[in-house]
The first five atom37 places (N, CA, C, CB, O) and aatype in JSON, in Angstrom:
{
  "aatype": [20, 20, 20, 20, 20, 20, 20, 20, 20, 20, 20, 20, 20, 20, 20, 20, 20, 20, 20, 20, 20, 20, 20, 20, 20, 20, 20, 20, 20, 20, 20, 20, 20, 20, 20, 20, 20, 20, 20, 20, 20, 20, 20, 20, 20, 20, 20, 20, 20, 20, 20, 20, 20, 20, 20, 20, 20, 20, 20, 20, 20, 20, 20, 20, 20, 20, 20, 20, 20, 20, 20, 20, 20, 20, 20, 20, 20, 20, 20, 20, 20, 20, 20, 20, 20, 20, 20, 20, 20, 20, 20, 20, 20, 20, 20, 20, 20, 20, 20, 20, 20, 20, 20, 20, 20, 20, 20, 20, 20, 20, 20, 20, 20, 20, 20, 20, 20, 20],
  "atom_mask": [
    [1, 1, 1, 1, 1],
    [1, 1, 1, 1, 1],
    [1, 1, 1, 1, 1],
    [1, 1, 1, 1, 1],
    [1, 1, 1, 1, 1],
    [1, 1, 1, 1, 1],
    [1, 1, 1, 1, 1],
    [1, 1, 1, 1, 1],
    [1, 1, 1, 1, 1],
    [1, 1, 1, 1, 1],
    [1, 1, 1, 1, 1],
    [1, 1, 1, 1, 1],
    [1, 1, 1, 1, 1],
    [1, 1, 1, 1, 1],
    [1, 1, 1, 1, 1],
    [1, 1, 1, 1, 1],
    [1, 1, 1, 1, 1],
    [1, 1, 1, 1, 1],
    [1, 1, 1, 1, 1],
    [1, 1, 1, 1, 1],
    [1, 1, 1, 1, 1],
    [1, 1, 1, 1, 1],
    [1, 1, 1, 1, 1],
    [1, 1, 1, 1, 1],
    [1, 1, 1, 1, 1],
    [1, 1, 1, 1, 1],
    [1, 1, 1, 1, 1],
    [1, 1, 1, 1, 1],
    [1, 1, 1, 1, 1],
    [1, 1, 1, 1, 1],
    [1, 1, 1, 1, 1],
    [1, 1, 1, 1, 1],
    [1, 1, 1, 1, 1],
    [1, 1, 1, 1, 1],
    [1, 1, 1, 1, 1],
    [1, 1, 1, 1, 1],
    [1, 1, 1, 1, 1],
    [1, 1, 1, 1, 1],
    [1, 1, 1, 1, 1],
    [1, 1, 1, 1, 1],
    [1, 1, 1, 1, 1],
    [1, 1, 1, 1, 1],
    [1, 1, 1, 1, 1],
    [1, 1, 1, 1, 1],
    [1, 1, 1, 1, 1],
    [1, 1, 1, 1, 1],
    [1, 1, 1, 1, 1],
    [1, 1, 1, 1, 1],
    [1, 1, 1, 1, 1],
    [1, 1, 1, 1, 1],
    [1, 1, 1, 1, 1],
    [1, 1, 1, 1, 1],
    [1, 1, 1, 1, 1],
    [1, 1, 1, 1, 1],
    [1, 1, 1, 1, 1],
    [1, 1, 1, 1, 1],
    [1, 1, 1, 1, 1],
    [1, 1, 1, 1, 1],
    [1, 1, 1, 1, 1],
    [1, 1, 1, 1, 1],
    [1, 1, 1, 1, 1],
    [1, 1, 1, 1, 1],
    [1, 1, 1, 1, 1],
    [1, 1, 1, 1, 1],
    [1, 1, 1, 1, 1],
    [1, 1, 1, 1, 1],
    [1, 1, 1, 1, 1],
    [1, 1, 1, 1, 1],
    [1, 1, 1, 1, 1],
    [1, 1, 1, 1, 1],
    [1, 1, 1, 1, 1],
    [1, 1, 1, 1, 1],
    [1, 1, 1, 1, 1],
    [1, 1, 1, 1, 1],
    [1, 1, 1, 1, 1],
    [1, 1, 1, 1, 1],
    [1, 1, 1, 1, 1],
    [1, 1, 1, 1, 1],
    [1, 1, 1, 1, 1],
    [1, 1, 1, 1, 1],
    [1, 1, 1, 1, 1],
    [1, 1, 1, 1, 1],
    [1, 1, 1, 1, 1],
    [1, 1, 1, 1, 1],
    [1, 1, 1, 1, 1],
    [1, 1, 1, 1, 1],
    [1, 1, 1, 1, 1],
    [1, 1, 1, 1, 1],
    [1, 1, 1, 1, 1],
    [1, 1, 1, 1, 1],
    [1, 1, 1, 1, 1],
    [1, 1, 1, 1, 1],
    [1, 1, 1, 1, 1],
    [1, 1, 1, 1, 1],
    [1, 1, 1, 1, 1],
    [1, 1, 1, 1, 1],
    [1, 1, 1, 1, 1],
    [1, 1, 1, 1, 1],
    [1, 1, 1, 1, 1],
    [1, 1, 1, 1, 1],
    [1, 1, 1, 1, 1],
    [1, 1, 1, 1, 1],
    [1, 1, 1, 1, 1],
    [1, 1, 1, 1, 1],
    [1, 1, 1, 1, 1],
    [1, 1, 1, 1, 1],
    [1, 1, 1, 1, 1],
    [1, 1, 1, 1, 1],
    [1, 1, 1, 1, 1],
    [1, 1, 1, 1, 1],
    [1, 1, 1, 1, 1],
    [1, 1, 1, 1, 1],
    [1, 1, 1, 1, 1],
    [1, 1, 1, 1, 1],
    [1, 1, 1, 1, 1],
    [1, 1, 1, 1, 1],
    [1, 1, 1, 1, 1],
    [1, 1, 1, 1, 1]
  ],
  "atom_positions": [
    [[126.13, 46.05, 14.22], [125.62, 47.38, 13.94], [126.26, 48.38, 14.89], [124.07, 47.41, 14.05], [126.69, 47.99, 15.98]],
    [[126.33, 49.49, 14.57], [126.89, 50.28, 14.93], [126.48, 50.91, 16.13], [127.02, 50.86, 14.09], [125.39, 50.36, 16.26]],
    [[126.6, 51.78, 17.22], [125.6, 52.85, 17.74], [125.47, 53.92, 17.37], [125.65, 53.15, 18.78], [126.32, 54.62, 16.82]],
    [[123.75, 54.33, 17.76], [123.18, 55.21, 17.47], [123.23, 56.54, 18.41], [122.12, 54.67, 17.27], [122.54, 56.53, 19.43]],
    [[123.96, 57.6, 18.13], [123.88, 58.98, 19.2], [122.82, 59.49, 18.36], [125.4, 60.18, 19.43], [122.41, 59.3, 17.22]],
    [[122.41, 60.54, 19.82], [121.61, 61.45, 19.97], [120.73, 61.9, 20.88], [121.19, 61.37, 19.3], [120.94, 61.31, 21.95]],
    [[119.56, 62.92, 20.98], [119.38, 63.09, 22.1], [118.38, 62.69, 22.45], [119.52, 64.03, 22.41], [117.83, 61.73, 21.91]],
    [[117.69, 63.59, 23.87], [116.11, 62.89, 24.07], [116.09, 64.16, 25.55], [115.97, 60.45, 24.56], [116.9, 64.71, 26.29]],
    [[114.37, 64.11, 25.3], [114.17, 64.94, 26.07], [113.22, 63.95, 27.31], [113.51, 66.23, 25.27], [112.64, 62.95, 26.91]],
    [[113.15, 64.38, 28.95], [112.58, 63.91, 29.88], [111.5, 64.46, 30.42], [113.29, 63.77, 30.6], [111.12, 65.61, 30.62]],
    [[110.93, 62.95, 30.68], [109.69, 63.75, 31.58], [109.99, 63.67, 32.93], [108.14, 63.1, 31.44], [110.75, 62.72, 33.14]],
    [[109.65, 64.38, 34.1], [109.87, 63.97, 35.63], [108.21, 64.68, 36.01], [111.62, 64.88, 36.6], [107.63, 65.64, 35.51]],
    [[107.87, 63.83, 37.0], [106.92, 63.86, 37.7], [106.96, 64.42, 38.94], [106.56, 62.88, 37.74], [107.87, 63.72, 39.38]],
    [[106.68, 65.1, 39.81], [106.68, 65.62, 41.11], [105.81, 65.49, 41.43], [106.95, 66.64, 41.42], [105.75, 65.89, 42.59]],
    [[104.47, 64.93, 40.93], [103.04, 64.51, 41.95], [102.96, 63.12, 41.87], [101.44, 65.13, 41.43], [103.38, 62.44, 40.94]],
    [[102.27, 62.63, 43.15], [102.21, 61.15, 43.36], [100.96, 60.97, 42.57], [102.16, 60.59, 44.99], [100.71, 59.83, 42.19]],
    [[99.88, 62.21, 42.18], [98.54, 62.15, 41.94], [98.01, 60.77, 41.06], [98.22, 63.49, 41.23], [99.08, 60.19, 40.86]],
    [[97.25, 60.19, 40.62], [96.4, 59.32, 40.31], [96.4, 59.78, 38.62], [94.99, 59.42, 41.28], [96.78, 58.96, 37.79]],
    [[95.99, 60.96, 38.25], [96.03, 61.68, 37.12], [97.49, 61.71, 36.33], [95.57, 63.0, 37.51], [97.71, 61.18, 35.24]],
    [[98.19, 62.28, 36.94], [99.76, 62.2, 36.67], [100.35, 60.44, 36.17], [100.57, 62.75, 38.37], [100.68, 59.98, 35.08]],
    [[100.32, 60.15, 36.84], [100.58, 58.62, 36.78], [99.85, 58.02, 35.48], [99.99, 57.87, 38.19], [100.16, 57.26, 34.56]],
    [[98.59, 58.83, 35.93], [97.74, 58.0, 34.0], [98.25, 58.51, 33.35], [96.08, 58.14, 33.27], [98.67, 57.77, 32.46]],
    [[98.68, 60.09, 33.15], [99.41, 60.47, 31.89], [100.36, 60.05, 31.44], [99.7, 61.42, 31.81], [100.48, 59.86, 30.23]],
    [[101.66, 59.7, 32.64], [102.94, 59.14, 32.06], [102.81, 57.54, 31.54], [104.11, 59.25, 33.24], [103.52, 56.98, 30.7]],
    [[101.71, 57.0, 32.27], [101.41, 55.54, 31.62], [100.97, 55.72, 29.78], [99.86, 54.77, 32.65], [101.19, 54.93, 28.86]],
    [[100.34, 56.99, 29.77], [99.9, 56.79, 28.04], [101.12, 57.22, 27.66], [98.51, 57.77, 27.22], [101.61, 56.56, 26.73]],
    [[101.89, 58.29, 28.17], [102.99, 58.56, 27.5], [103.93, 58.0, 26.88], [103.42, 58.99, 27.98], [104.75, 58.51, 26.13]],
    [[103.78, 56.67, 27.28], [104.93, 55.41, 26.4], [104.38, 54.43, 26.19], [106.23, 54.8, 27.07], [104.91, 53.32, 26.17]],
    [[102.9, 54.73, 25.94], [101.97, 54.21, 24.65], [102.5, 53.82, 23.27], [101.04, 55.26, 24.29], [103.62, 54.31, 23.14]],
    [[102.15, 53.17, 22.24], [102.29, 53.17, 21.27], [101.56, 54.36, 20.46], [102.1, 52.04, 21.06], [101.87, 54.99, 19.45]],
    [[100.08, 54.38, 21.62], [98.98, 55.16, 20.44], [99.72, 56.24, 21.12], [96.91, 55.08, 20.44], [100.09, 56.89, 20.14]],
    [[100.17, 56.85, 22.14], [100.75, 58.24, 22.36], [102.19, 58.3, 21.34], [101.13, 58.45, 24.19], [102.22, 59.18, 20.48]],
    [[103.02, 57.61, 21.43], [104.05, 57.47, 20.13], [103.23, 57.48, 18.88], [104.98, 56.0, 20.12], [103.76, 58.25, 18.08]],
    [[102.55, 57.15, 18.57], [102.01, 57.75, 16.99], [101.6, 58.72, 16.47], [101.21, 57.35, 16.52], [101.59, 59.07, 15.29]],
    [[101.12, 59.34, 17.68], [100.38, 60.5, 17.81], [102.27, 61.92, 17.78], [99.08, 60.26, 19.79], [102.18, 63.14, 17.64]],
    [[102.96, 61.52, 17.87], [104.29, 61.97, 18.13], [104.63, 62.07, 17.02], [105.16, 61.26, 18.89], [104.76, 63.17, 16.5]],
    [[104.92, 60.62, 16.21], [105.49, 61.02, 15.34], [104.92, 61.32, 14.16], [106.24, 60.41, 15.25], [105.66, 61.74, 13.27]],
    [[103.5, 61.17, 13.9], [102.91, 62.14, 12.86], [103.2, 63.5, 13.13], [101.44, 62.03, 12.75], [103.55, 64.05, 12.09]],
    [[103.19, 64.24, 14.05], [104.36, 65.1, 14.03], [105.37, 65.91, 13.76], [104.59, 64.98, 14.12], [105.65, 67.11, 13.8]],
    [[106.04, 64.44, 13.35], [107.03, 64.88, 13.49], [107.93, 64.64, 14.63], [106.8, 65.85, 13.33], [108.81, 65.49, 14.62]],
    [[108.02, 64.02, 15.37], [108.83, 63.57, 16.48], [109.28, 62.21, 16.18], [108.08, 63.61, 17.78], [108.65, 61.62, 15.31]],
    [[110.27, 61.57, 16.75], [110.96, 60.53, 16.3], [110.65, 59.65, 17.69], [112.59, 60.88, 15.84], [111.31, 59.92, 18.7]],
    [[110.03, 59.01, 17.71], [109.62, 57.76, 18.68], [110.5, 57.27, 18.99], [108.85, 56.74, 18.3], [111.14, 56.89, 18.02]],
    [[111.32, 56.86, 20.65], [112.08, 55.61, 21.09], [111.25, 54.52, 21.4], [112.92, 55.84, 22.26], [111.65, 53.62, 22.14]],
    [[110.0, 54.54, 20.85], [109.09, 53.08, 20.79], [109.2, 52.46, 19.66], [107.58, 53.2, 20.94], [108.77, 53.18, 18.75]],
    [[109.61, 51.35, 19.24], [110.34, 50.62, 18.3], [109.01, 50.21, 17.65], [111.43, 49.41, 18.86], [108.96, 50.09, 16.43]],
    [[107.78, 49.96, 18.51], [106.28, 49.65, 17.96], [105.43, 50.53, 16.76], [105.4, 49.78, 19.23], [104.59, 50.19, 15.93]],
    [[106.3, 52.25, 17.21], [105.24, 52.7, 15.83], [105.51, 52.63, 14.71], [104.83, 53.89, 15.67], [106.66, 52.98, 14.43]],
    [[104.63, 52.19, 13.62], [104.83, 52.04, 12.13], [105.69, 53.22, 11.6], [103.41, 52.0, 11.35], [105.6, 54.3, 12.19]],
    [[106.6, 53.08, 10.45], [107.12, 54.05, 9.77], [106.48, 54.53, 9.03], [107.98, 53.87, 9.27], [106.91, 55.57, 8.53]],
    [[105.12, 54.02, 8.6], [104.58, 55.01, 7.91], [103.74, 55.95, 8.5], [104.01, 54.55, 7.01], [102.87, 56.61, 7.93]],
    [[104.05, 55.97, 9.72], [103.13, 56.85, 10.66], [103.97, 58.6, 10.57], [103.17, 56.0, 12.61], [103.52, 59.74, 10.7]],
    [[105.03, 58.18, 10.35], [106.38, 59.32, 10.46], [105.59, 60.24, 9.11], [108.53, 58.46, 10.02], [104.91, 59.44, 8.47]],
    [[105.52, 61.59, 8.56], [105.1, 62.67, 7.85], [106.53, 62.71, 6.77], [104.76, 64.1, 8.94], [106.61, 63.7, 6.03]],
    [[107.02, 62.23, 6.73], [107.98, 62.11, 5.36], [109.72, 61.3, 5.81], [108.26, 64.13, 4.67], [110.32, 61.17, 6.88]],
    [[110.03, 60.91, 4.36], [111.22, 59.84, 4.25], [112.33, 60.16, 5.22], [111.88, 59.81, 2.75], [113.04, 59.38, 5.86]],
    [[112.33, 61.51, 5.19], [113.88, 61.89, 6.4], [113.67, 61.29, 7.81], [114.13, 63.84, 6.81], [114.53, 60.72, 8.48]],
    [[112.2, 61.55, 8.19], [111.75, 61.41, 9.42], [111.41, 60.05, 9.81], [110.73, 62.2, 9.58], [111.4, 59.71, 10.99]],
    [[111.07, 59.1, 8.64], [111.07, 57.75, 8.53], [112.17, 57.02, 8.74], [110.69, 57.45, 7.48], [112.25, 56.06, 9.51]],
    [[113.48, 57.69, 7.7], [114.57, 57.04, 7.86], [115.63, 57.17, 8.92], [115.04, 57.18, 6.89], [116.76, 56.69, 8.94]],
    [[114.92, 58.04, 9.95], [115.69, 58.45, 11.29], [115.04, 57.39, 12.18], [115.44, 60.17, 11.9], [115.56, 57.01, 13.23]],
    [[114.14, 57.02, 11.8], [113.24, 56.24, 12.64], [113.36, 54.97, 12.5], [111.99, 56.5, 12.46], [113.18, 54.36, 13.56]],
    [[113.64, 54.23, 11.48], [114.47, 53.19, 11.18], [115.28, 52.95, 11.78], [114.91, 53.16, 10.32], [115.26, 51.85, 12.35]],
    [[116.31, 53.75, 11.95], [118.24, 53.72, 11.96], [117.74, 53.6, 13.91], [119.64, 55.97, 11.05], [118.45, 52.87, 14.6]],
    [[116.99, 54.07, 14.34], [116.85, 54.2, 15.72], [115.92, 52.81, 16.33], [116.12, 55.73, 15.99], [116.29, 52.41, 17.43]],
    [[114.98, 52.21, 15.82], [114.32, 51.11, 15.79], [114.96, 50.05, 15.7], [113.56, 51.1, 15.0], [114.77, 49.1, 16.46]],
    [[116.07, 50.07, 14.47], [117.08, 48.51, 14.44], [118.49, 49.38, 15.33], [117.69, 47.73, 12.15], [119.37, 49.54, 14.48]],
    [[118.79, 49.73, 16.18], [119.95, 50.08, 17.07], [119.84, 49.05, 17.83], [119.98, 51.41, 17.83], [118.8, 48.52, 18.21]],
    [[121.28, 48.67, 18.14], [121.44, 48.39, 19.27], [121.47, 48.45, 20.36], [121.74, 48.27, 19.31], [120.84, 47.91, 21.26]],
    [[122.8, 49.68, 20.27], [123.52, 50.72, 21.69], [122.33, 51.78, 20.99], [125.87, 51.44, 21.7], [121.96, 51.68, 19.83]],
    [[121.91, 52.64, 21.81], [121.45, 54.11, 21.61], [122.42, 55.09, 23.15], [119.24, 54.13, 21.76], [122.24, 55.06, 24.37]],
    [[123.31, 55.78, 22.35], [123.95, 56.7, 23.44], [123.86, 58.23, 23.03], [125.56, 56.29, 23.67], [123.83, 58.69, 21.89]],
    [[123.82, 58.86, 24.18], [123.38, 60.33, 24.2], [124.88, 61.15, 23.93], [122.56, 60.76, 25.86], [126.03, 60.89, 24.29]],
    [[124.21, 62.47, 22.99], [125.64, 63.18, 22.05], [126.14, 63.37, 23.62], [125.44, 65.06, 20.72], [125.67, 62.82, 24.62]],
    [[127.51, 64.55, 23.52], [128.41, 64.32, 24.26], [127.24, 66.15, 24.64], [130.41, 63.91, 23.68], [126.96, 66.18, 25.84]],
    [[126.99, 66.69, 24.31], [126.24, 67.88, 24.52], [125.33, 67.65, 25.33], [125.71, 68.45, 23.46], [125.04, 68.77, 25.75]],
    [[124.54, 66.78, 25.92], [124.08, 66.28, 26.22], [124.03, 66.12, 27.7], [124.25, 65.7, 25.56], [123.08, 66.4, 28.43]],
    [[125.32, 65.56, 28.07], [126.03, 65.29, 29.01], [126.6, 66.29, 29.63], [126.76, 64.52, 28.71], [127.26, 66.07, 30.65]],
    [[126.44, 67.78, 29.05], [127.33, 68.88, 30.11], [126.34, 69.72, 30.12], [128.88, 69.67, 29.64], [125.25, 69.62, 29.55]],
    [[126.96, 70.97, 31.12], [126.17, 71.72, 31.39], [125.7, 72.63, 30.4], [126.55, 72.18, 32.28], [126.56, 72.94, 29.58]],
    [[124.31, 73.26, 30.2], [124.37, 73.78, 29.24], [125.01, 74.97, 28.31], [123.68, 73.76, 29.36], [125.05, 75.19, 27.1]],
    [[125.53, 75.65, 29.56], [126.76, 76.4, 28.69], [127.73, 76.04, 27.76], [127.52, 76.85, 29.39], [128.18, 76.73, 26.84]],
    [[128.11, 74.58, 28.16], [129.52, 73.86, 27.74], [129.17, 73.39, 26.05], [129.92, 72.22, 28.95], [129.7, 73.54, 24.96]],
    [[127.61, 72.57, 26.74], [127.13, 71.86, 25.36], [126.55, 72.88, 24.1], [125.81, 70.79, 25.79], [126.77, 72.67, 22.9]],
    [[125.8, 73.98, 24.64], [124.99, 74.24, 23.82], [126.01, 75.74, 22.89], [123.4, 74.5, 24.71], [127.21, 76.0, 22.8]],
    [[124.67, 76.44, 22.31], [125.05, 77.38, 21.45], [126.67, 78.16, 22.07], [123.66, 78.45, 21.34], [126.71, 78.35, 23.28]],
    [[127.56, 78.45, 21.47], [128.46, 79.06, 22.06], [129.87, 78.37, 22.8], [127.7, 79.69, 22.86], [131.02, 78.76, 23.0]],
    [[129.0, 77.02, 23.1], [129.99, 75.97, 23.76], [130.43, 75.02, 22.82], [129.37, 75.18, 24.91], [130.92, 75.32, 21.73]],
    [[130.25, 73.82, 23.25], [130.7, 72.36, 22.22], [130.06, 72.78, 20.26], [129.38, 70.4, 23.13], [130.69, 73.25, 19.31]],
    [[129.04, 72.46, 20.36], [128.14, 72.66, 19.04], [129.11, 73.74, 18.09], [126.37, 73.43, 19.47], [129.53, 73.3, 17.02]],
    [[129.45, 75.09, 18.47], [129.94, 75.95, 17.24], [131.31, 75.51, 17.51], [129.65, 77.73, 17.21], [132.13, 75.98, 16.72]],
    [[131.71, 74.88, 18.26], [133.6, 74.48, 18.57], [133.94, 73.3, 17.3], [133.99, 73.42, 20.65], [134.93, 73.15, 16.58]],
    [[132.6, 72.53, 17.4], [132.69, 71.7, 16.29], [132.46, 71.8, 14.72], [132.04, 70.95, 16.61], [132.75, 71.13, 13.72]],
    [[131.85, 72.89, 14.98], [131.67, 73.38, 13.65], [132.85, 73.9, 13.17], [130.67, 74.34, 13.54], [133.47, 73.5, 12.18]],
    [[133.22, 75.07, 14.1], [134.6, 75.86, 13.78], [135.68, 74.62, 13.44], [135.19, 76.92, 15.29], [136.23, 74.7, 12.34]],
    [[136.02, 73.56, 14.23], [136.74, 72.34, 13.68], [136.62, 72.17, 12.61], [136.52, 71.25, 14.1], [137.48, 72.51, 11.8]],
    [[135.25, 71.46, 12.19], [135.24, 71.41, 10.93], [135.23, 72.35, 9.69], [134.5, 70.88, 10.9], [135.45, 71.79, 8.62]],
    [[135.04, 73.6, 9.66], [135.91, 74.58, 8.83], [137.5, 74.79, 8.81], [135.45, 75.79, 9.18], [138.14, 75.09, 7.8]],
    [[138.0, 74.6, 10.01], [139.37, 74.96, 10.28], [140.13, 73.7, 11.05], [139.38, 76.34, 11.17], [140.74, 74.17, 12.01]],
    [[140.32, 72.17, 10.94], [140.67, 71.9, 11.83], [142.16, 72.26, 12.17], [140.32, 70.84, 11.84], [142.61, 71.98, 13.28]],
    [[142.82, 72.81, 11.36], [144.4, 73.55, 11.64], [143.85, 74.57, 13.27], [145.05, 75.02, 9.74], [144.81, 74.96, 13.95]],
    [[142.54, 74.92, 13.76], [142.37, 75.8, 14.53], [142.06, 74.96, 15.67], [141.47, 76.77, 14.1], [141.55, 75.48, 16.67]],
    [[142.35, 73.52, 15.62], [141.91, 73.16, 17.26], [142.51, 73.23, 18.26], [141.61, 72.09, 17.53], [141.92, 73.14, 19.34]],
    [[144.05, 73.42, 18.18], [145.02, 73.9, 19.53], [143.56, 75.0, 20.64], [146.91, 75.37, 18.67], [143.04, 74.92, 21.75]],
    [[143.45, 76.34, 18.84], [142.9, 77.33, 19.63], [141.45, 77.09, 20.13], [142.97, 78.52, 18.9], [141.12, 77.7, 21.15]],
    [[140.45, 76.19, 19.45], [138.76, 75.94, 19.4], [139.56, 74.92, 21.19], [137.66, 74.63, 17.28], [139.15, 75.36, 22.26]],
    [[140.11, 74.26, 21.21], [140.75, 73.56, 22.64], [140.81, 74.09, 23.61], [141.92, 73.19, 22.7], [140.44, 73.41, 24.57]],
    [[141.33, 75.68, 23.92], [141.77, 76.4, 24.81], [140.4, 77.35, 25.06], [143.16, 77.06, 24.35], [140.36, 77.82, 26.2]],
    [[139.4, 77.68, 24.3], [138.33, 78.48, 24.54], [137.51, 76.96, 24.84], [137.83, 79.69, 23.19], [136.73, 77.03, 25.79]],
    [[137.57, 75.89, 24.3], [136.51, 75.15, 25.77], [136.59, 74.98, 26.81], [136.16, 74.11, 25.9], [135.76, 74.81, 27.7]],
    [[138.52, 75.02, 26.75], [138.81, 74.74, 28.76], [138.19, 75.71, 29.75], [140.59, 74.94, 29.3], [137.8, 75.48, 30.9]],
    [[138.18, 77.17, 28.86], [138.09, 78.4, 29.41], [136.23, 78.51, 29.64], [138.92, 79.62, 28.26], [135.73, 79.25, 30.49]],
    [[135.45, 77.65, 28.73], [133.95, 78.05, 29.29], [134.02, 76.88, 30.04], [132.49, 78.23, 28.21], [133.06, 76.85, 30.81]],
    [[134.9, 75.7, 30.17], [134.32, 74.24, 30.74], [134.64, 74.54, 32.21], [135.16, 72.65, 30.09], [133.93, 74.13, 33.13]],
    [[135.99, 75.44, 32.43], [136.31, 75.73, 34.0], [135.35, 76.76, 34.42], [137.89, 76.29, 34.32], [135.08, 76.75, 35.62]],
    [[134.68, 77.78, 33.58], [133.46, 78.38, 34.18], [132.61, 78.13, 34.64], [132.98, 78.83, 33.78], [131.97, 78.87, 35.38]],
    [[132.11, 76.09, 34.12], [130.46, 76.3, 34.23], [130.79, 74.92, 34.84], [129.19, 76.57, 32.68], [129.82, 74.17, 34.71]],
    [[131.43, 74.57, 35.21], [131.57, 73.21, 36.06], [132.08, 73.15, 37.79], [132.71, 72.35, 35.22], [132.16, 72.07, 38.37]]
  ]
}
């Protein structure tokens, strides 16, 4: 099987508190993952049912991520957010894919935000 990209968002903790600690323990719950992806959120807990997911798209993302093997994070992901996000990587790829005759030039405007923000 292939790998699976995409992203994921983090939690970080900065209190040692007693409270804190219980929350992040339910947080990778099953019953806190269900509660997610009725939702609408896509669980990296392989435990919640697919029929818990609110419709087929959201099911079948949930699948493809449940039987993975590798799970690796997009390449947007990985840079700073200037590089990755709106304006950076994301519309460079788009513009590729309308024009790829234009990647010399979509090439030379990433070097130009990647030496800015690094």
């Amino acid at each position: 099987m292939e790998p699976r990209v995409g992203g994921a968002d983090v939690v970080v903790v900065f209190s040692d508190r007693p409270e804190v600690k219980k929350l992040i323990r339910f947080l990778i719950t099953k019953e806190a993952n269900e509660i997610a992806a009725k939702n609408g959120f896509i669980s990296p807990n392989r435990n919640v049912p697919l029929e818990n997911y609110p419709d087929s798209i959201s099911r079948k993302s949930a699948k493809m991520l449940q039987e993975a093997r590798i799970f690796v994070f997009d390449a947007s992901d990985l840079m700073p957010p200037a590089v990755g996000n709106q304006g950076g990587f994301w519309d460079a790829c788009k513009r590729f894919v309308q024009n790829p005759e234009s990647l010399d030039e979509i090439l030379m405007e990433m070097e130009e935000i990647a030496s800015k923000n690094y």
